[in-house]
C-alpha positions as CSV (number, residue, x, y, z in Angstrom):
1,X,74.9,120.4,66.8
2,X,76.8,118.1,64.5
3,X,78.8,115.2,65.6
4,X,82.0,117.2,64.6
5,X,81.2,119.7,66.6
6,X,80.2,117.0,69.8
7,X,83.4,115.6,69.1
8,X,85.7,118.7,69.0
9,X,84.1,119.7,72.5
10,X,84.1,116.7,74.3
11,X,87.8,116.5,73.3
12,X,88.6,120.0,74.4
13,X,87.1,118.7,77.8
14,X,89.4,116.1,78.1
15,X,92.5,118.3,77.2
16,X,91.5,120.4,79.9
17,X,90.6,117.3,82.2
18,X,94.6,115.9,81.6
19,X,95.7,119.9,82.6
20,X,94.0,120.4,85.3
21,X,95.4,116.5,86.4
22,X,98.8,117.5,85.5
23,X,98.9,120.8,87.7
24,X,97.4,118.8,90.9
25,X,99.9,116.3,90.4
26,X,102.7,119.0,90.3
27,X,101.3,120.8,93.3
28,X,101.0,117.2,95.3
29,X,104.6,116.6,94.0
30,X,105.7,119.8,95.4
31,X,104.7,119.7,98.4
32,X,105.3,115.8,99.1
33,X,109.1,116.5,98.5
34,X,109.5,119.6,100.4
35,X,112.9,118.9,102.0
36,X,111.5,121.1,105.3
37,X,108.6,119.4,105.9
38,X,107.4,115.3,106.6
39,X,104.2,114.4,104.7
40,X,102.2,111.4,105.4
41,X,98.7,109.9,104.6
42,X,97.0,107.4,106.6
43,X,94.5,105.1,105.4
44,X,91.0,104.8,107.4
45,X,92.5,102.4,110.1
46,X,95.4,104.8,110.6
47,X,97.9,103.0,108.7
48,X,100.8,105.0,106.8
49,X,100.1,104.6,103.3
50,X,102.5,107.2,102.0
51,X,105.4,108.8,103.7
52,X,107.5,111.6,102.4
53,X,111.4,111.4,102.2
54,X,111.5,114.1,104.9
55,X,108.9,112.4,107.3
56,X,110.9,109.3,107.1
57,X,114.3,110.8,108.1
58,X,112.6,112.3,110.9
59,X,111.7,109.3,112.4
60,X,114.2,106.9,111.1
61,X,111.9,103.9,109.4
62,X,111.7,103.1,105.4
63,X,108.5,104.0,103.9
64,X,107.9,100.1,103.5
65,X,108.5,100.1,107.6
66,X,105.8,103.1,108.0
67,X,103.4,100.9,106.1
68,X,102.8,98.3,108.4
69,X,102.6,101.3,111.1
70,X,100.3,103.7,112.7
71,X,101.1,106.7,114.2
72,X,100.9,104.8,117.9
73,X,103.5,102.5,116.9
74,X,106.5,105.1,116.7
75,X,105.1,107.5,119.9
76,X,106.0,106.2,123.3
77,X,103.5,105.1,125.1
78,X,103.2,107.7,127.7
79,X,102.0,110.3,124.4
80,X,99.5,107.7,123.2
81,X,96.1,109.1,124.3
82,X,97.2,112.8,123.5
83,X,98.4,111.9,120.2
84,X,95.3,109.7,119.1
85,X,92.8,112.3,120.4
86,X,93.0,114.5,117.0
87,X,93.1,111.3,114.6
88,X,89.9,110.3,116.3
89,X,88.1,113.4,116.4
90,X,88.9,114.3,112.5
91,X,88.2,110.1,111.8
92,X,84.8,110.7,114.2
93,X,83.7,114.4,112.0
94,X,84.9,113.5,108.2
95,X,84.4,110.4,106.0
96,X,86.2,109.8,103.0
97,X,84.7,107.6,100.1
98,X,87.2,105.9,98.1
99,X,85.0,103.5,96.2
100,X,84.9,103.9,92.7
């Protein structure tokens, strides 16, 4: 195989590498700004890291407001332990590596 030839693959890889980028961040797109449903990711502590539009109508706090929030902070108190219980179990069965 010819450099040519190494190079003409390994760029086709990449061209399918920046599509297959391009339709995940469409699909993520999509369904962030659904209008009829609130989206939210939490970091490892439970902290909102993103908020949707729609989640942040729902419970009246700008996304900068969610940020220095957990999902205890806007639950009264009396729904605490019910509403923790699944964070915990999913934080207790799956890990998420985010190091590079």
């Amino acid at each position: 195989m010819t450099r040519q030839d190494t190079a003409h693959r390994e760029k086709k890889s990449f061209s399918q590498l920046e599509h297959d980028l391009r339709v995940n961040e469409e699909r993520w797109r999509a369904v962030f700004s659904n209008p009829f449903m609130g989206v939210t990711v939490l970091d490892k502590d439970q902290y909102f890291t993103m908020t949707s539009p729609t989640f942040q109508a729902m419970v009246g706090y700008t996304d900068d407001e969610l940020k220095r929030l957990t999902p205890l902070d806007i639950t009264p108190d009396s729904n605490d332990r019910e509403i923790n219980k699944p964070f915990s179990e999913s934080y207790n069965r799956v890990s998420v590596n985010t190091s590079s």
